[in-house]
VEXLO-340215 format. One line per field, with one value per residue (C-alpha): residue number from 0; residue in one letter; x, y, z. Coordinates in pm, 1 decimal, decimal comma. Example, Ala and Ser with C-alpha at 12.3 -4.5 7.8 and 13.67 -1.06 7.14 Angstrom:
REM residues 2
i = [0; 1]
aa = [A; S]
c1 = [1230,0; 1367,0]
c2 = [-450,0; -106,0]
c3 = [780,0; 714,0]
REM end
This chain:
REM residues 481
i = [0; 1; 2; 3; 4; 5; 6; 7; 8; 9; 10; 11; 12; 13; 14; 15; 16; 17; 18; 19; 20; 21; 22; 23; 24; 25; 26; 27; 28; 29; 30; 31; 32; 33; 34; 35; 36; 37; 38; 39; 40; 41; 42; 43; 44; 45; 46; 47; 48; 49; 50; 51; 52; 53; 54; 55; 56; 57; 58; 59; 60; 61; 62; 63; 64; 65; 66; 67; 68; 69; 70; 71; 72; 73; 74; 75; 76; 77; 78; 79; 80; 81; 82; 83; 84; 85; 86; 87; 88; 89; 90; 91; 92; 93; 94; 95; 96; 97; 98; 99; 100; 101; 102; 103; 104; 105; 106; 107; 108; 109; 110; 111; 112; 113; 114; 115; 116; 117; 118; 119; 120; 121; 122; 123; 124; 125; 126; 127; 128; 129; 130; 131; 132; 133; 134; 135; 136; 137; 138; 139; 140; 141; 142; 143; 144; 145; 146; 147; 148; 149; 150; 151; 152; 153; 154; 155; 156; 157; 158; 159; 160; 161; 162; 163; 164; 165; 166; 167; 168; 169; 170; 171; 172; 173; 174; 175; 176; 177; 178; 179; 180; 181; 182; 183; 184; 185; 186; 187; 188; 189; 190; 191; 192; 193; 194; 195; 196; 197; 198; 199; 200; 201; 202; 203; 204; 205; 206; 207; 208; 209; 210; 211; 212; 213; 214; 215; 216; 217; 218; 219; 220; 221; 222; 223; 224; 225; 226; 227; 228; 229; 230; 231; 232; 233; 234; 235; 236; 237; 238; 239; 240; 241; 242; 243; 244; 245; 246; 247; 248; 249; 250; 251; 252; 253; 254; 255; 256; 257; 258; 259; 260; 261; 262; 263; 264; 265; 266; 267; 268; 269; 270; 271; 272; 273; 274; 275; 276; 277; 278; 279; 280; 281; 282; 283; 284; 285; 286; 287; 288; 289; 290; 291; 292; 293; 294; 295; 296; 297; 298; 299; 300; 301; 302; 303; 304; 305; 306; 307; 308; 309; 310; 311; 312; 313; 314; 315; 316; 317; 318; 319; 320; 321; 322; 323; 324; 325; 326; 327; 328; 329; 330; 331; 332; 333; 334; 335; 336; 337; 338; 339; 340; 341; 342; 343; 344; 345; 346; 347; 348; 349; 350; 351; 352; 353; 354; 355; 356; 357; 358; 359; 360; 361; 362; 363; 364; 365; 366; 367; 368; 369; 370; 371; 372; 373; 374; 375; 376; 377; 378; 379; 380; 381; 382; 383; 384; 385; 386; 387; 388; 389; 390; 391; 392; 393; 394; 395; 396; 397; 398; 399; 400; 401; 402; 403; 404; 405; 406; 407; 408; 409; 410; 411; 412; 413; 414; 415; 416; 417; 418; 419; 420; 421; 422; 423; 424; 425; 426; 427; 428; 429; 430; 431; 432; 433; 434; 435; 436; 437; 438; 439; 440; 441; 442; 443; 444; 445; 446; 447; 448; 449; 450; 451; 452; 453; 454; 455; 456; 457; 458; 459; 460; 461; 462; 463; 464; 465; 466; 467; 468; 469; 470; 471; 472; 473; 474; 475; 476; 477; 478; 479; 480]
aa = [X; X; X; X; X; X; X; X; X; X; X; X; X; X; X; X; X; X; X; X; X; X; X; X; X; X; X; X; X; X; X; X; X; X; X; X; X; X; X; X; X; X; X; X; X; X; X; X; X; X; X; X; X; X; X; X; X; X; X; X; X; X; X; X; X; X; X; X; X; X; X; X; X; X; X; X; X; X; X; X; X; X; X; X; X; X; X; X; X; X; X; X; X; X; X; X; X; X; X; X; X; X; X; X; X; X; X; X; X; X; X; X; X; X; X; X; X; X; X; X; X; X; X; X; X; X; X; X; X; X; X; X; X; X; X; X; X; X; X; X; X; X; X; X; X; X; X; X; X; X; X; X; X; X; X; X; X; X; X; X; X; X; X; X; X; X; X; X; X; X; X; X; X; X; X; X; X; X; X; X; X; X; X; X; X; X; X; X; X; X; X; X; X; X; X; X; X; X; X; X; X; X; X; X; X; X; X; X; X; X; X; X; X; X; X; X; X; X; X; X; X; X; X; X; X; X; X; X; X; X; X; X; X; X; X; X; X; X; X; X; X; X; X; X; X; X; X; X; X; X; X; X; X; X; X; X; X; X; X; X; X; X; X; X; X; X; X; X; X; X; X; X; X; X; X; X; X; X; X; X; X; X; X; X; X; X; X; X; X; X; X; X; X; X; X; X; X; X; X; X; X; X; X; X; X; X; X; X; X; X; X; X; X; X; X; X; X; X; X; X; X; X; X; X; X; X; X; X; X; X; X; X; X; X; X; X; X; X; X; X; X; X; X; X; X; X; X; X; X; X; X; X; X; X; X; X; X; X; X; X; X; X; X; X; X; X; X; X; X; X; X; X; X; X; X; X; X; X; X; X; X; X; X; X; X; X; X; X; X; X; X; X; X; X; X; X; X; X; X; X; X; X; X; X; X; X; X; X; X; X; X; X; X; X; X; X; X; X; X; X; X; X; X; X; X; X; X; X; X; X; X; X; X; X; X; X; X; X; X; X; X; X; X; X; X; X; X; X; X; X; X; X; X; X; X; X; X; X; X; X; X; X; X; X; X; X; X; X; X; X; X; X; X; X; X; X; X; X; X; X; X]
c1 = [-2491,0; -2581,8; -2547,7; -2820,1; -2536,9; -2687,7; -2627,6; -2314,6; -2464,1; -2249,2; -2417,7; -2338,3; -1984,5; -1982,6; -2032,8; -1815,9; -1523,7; -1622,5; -1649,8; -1318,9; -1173,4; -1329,8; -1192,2; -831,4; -830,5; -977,6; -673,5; -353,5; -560,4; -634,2; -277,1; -149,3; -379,0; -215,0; 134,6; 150,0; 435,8; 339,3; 611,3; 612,2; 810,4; 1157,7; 1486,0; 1558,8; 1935,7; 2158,6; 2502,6; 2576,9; 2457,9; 2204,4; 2367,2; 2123,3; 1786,0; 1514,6; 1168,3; 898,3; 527,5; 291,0; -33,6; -247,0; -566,1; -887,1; -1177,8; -1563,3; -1516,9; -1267,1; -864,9; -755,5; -532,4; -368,5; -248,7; -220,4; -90,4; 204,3; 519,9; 821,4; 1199,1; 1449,1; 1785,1; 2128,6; 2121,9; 1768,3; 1679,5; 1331,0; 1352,5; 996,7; 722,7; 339,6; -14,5; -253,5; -530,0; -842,4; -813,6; -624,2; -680,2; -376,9; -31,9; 123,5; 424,6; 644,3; 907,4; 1198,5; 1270,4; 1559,9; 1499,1; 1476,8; 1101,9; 912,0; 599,7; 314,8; 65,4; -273,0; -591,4; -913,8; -1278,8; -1332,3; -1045,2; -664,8; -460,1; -98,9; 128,6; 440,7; 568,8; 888,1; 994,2; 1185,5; 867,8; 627,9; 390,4; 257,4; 418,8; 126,7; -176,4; -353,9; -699,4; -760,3; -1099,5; -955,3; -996,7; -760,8; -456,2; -146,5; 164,1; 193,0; 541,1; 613,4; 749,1; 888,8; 833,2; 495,7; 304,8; 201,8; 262,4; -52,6; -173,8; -566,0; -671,3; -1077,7; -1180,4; -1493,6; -1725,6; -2089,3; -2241,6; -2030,7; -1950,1; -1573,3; -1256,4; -1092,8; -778,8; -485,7; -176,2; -186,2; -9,9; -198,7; -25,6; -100,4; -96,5; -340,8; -567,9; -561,8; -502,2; -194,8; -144,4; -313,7; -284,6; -527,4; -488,8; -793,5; -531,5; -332,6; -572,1; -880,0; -1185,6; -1118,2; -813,8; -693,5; -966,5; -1345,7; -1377,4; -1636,7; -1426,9; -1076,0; -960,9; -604,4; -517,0; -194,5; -17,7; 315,9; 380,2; 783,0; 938,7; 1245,0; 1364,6; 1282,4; 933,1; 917,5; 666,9; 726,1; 398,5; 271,7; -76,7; -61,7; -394,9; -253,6; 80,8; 281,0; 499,3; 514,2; 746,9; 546,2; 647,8; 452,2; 463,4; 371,8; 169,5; 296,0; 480,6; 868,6; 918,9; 715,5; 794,5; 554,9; 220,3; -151,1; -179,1; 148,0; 242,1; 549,3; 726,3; 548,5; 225,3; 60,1; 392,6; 429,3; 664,7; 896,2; 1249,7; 1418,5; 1835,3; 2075,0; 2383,9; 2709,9; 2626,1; 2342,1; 2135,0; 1792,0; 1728,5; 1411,5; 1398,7; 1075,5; 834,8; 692,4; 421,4; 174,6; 475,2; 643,6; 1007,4; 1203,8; 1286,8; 1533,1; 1479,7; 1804,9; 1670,9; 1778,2; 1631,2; 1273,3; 1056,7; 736,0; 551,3; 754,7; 1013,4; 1226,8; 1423,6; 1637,4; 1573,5; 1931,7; 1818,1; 1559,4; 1512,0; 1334,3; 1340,4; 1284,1; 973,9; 1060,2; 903,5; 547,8; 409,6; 700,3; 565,7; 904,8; 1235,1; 1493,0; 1853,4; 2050,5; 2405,4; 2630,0; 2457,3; 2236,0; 1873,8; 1611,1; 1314,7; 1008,4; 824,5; 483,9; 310,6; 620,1; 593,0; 946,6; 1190,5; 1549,1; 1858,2; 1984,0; 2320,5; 2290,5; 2366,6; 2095,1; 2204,7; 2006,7; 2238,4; 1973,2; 1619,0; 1343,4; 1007,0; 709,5; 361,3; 112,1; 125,7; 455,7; 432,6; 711,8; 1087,9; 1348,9; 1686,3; 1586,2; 1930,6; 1914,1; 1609,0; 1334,9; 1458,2; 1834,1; 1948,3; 2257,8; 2456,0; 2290,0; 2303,9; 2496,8; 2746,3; 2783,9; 2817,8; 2600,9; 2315,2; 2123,5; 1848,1; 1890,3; 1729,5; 1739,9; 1945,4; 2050,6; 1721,3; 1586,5; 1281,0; 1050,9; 751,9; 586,4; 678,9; 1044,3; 1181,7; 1238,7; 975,4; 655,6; 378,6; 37,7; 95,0; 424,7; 301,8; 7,4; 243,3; 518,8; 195,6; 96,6; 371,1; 368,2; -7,7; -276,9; -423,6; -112,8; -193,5; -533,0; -393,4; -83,8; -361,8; -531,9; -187,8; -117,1; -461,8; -443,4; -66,0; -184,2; -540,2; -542,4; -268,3; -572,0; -785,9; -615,2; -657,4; -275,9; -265,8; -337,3; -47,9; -61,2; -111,2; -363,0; -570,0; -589,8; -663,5; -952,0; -1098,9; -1062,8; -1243,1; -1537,6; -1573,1; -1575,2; -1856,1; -2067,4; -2022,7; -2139,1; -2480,4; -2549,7; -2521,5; -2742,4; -2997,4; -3022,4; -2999,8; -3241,8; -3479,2; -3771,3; -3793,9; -3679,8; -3964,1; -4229,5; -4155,6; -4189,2; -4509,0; -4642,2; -4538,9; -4713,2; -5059,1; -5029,3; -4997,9; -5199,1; -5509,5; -5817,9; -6122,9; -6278,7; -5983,8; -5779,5; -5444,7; -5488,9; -5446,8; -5418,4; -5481,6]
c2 = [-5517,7; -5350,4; -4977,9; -4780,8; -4606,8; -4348,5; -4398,4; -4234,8; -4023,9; -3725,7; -3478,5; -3616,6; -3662,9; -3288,8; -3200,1; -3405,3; -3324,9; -2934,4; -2967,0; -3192,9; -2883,1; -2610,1; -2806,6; -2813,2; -2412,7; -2386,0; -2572,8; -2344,7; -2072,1; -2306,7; -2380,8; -2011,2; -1949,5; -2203,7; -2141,3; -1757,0; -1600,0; -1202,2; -930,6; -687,2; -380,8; -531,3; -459,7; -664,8; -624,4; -438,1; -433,7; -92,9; 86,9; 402,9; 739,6; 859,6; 772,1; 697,5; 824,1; 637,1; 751,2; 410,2; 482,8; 195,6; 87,2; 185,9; -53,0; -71,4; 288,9; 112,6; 45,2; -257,2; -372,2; -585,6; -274,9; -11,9; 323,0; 499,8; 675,4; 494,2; 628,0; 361,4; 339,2; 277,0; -111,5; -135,1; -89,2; 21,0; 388,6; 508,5; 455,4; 655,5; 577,0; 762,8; 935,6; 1042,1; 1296,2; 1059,5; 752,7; 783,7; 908,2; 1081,1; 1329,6; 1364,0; 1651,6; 1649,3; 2012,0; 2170,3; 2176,9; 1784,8; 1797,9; 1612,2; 1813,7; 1531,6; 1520,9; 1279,2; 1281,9; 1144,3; 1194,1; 1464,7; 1686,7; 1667,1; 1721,2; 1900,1; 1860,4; 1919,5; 1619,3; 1577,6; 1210,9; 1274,7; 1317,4; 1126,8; 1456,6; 1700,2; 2088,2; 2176,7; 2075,1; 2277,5; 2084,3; 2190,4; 2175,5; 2000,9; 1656,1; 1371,7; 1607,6; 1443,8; 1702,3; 2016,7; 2222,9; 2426,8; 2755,6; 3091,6; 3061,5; 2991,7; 2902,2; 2627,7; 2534,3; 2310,3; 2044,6; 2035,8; 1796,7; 1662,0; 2031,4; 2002,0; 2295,0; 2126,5; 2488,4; 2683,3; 2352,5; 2430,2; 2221,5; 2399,5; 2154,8; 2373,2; 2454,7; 2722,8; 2906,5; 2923,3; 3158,4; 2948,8; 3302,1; 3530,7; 3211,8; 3345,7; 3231,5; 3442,0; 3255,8; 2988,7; 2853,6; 2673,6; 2382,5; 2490,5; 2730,3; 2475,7; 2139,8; 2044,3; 1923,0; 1618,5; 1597,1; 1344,1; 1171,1; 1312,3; 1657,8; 1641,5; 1434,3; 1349,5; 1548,6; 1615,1; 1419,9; 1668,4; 1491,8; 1669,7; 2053,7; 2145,2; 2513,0; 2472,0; 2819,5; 3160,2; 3172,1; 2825,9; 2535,6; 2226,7; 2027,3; 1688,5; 1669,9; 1306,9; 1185,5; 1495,1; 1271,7; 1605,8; 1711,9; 2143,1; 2418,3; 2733,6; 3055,3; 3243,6; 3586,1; 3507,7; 3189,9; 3062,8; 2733,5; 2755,4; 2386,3; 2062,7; 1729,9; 1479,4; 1521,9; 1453,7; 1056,1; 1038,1; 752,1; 618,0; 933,1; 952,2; 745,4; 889,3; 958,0; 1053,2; 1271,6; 1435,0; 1505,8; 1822,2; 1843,2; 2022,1; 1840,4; 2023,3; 2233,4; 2405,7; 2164,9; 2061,3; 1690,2; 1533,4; 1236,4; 1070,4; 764,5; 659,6; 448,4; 338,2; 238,5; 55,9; 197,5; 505,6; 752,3; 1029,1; 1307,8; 1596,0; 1911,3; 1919,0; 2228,0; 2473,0; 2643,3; 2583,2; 2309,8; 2292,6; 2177,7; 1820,6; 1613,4; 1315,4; 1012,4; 924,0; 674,1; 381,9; 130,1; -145,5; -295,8; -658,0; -592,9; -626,6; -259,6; -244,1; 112,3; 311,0; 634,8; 843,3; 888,8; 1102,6; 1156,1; 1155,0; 1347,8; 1040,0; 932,2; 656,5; 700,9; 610,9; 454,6; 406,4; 51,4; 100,8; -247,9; -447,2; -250,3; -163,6; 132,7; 106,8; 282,5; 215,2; 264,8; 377,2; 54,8; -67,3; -278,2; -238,0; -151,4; -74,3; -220,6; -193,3; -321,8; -123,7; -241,8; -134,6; 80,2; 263,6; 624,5; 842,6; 819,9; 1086,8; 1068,7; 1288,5; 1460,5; 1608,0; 1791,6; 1784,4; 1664,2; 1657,1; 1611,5; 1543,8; 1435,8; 1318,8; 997,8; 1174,8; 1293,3; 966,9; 837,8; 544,8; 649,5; 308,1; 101,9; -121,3; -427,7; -430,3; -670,0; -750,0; -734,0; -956,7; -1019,0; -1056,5; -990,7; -1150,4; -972,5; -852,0; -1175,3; -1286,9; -1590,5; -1473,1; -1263,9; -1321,9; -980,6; -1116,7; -1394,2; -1244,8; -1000,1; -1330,2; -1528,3; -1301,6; -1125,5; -1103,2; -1156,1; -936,6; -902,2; -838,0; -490,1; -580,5; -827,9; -581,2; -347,7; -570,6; -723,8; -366,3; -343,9; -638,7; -580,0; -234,6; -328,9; -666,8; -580,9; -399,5; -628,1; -992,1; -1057,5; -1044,4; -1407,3; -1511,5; -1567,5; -1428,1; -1720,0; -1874,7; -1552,7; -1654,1; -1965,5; -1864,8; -1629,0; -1897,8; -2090,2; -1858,1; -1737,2; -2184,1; -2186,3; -1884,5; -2047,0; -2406,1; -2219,9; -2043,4; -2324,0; -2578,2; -2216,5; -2290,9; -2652,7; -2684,6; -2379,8; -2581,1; -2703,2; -2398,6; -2190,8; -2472,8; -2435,7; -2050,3; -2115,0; -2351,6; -2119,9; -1823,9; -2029,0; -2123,1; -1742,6; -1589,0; -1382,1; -1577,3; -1424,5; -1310,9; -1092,1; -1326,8; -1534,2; -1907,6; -2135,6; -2490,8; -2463,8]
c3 = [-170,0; -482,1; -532,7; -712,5; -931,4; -1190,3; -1516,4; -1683,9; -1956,9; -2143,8; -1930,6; -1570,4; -1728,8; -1860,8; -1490,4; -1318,0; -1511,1; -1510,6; -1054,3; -1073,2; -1267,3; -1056,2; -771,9; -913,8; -968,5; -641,2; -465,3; -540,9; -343,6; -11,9; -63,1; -45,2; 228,8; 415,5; 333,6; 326,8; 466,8; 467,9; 363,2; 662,6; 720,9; 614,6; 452,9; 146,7; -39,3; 163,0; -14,7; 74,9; 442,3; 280,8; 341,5; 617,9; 715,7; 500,2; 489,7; 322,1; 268,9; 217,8; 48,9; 232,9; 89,1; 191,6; 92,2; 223,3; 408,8; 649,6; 662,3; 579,7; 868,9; 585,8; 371,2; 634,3; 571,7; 721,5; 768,2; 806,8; 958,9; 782,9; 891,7; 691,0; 745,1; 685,1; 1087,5; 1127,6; 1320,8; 1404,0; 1215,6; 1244,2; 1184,9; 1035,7; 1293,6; 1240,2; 953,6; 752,0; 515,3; 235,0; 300,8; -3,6; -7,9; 278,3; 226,3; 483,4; 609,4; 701,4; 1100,2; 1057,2; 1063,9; 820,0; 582,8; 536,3; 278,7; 401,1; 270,1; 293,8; 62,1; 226,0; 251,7; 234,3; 565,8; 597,7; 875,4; 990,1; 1163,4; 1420,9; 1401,3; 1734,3; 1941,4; 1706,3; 1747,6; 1488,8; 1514,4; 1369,4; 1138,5; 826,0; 736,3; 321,3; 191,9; -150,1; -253,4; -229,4; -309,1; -375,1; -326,6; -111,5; -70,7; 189,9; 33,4; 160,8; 488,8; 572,6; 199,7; 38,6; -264,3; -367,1; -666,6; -678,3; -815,0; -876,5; -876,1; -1104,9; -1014,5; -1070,3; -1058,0; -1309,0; -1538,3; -1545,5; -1438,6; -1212,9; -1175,0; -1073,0; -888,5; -646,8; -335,3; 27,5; 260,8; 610,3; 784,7; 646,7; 498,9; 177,5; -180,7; -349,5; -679,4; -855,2; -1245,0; -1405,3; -1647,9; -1846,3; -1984,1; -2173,0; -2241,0; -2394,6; -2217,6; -2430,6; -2326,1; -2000,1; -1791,0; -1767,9; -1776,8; -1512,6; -1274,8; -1230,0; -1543,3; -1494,6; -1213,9; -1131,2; -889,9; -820,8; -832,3; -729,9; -671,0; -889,5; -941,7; -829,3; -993,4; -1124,0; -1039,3; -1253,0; -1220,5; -1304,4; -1456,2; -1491,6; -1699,6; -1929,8; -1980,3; -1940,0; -1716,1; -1715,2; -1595,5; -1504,6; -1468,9; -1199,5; -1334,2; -1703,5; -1604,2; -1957,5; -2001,6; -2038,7; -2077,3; -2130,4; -2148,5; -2319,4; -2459,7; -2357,5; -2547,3; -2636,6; -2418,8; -2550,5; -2401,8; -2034,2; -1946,5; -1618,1; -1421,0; -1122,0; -908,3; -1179,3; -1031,9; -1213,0; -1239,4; -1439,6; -1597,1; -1520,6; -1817,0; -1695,2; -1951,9; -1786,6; -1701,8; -1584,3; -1385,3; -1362,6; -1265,3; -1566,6; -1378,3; -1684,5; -1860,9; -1559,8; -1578,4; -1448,5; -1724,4; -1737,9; -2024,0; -2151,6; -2304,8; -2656,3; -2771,6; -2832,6; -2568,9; -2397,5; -2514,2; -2834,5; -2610,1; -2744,3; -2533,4; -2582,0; -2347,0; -2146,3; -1905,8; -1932,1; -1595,9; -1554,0; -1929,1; -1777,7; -1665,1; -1274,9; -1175,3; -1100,3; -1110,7; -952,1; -838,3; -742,7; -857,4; -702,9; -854,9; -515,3; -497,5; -526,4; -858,2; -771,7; -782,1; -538,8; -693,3; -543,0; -705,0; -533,2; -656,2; -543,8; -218,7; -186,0; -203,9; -357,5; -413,7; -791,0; -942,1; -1290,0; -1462,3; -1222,5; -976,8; -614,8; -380,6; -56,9; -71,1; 158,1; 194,8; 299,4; 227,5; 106,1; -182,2; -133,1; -304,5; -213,3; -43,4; 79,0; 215,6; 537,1; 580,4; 202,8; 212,3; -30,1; -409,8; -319,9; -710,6; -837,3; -1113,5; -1482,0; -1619,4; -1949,0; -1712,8; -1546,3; -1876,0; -1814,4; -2077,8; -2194,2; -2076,6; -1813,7; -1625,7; -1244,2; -1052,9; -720,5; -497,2; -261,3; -459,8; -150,7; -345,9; -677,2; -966,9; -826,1; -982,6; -1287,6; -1253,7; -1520,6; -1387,9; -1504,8; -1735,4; -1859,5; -1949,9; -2178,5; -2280,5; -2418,4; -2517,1; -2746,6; -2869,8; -3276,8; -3293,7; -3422,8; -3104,5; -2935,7; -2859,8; -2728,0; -2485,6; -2396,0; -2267,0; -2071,6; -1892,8; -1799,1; -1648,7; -1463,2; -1331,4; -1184,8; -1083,3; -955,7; -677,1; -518,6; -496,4; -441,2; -109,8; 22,3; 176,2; -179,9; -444,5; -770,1; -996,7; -702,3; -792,7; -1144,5; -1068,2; -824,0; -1071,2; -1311,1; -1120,2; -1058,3; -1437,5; -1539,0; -1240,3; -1394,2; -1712,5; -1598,9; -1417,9; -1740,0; -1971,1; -1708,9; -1719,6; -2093,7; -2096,4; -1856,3; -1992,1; -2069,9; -1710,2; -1579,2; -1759,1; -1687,8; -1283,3; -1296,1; -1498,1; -1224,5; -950,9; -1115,6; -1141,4; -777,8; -654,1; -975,1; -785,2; -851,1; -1026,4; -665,6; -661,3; -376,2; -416,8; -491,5; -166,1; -150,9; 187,2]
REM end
């Protein structure tokens, strides 16, 4: 029997090869689908037990109004050998967990927040209840210290007043028992409107605030790329570190940790997040925002962090980094080898060694002698990126390396290595997401060239369906009928 074949003309070959290709990209994502194995609530290298338990705030990820159940939010109580304690979900008045301070009656201060209003409570891990609960009528706030007794020491954030046309992004100190405000300082002291993100919206983005003296806040305005020490009677800055665009000191950090060396000298210990590496910073001389500093410590120069958003110096000299986009939280010797590792999706944000209170500190890097920069090794690499196998960034970063678009393409790898996290669906494997995207950008591309090699046709149909509906002259739609 003969088959009515059509004829094999460039076009029909154009489109058969371009559906053979969509079909290849499309298959590395049916294959992750069906070969995911999901990183849960784990412990990854354990060479050493932690000192303590180990609590970790996870962000979550909040998408169409609802939790995913995917990348939940929550509190986790880690154990020594990695043992999961306790763990709690957030309840109603809660999408996002962010700081968790541990306090000295073994209680834990939480941070949550949702578009509406930020939520503070004190938390006792041994009866998974609240002590008690203090609903804020601030956005999305970040950071809130419990301070001399019964205040709050606060980081507002998103506090555009639409009425007055000011930025009122600030730090500022509640006192839970009268309900009043005692204190507050205002960024619009120190920046430009032009200065950070939008003016009108999420201008400074100040993200940490930290009592670190008698009279001292050090606070992190992190679209400002600054980190700054207040002082609460003068309300003028005694030290800064970094500059609003200057990103190849800070680059939207997070969660600065403040030490002194055995000398008295300061020390800052922070998450560089834009920049993807943990940073520590000695005081080498000037005041207030004339303030220079010489860089001791660089980790992560591999490439093997992914937006870590805390960094605490802990009393034995290691450090415990938190590497939100690889979901995990690990204790670091200086010289960088992981010595405890766990993994806590989704979005990891902040981690504290319970039994030493809130920012324990301890030794400097200079008095470890161990400045340098380092690369990480040692972890379990449970998740993409943790390894030394090429991200999708790394390998636009290597691709173009030396090229005169280099710094075009660097931007965009950063982009996607912080962004796309968010969005890939987490059955789907990093490289199947490029391939899937791939494959959807080839298929808009194959529809919009048929649209204009096939416009003639195209514009003759929507001709010929215009004359069939066109009103007639007695002021009534055409009808066949």
């Amino acid at each position: 029997m003969d088959l009515d074949l059509p004829e094999l003309t460039r076009p029909l070959v154009a489109r058969l090869c371009v559906v053979a290709l969509v079909a290849a990209l499309l298959v590395p994502s049916g294959v992750s689908a069906l070969t995911h194995e999901p990183v849960e609530l784990q412990p990854g290298a354990i060479d050493e037990p932690a000192n303590g338990t180990t609590v970790i705030a996870v962000q979550g990820f909040k998408g169409r109004g609802q939790n995913s159940s995917k990348k939940p939010a929550r509190l986790v109580g880690v154990g020594p050998e990695g043992d999961l304690e306790w763990h709690y979900e957030p309840k109603d008045d809660v999408t996002w967990f962010y700081d968790v301070d541990p306090l000295e009656d073994g209680t834990l201060l939480v941070v949550g927040a949702r578009r509406d209003g930020t939520t503070v409570f004190k938390y006792d891990p041994d009866t998974n209840s609240r002590v008690w609960t203090e609903r804020l009528d601030i956005h999305d706030t970040h950071d809130v210290d419990l301070i001399n007794g019964d205040q709050l020491l606060i980081a507002n954030m998103r506090n555009y007043n639409e009425t007055t046309g000011t930025n009122n992004d600030r730090i500022f100190v509640y006192n839970r028992t009268t309900g009043e405000t005692e204190w507050e300082y205002r960024f619009e002291r120190i920046y430009d409107r032009g200065d950070g993100g939008g003016y009108t919206g999420d201008w400074t983005h100040v993200n940490d605030v930290d009592k670190i003296g008698e009279g001292r806040y050090m606070a992190s305005p992190r679209n400002m790329d600054e980190v700054v020490v207040i002082n609460r009677s003068t309300k003028e800055v005694e030290l800064s570190l970094g500059a609003p665009g200057n990103h190849s000191v800070i680059y939207e950090q997070h969660n600065p940790n403040y030490i002194e060396s055995e000398d008295g000298t300061p020390t800052v210990v922070v998450a560089d997040s834009e920049n993807d590496r943990v940073v520590e910073y000695e005081y080498a001389g000037g005041e207030g925002r004339n303030a220079t500093w010489e860089r001791t410590w660089n980790l992560g120069v591999d490439g093997n962090l992914n937006w870590p958003r805390d960094a605490d110096r802990l009393p034995n000299g290691n450090t415990l980094v938190t590497d939100s986009l690889n979901h995990r939280v690990m204790e670091v010797t200086p010289e960088g080898e992981v010595v405890w590792e766990y993994y806590a999706p989704w979005g990891t944000y902040e981690a504290e060694r319970v039994h030493l209170g809130d920012e324990p500190g301890g030794p400097t890097i200079a008095d470890q002698n161990a400045t340098g920069a380092y690369a990480l090794n040692g972890s379990a690499a449970l998740t993409p990126g943790a390894t030394e196998r090429a991200t999708f960034a790394s390998w636009l970063h290597n691709t173009f390396a030396g090229t005169p678009i280099s710094g075009q393409v660097d931007w965009v790898a950063e982009r996607w290595a912080h962004i796309a996290p968010w969005v890939r669906p987490v059955w789907m494997d990093p490289w199947a997401f490029v391939a899937f995207l791939g494959a959807g950008l080839l298929t808009l591309g194959w529809v919009g060239t048929e649209a204009v090699y096939h416009r003639r046709r195209i514009a003759g149909g929507l001709r010929a369906g215009y004359e069939r509906v066109r009103p007639s002259d007695g002021g009534s739609a055409r009808s066949d009928d």
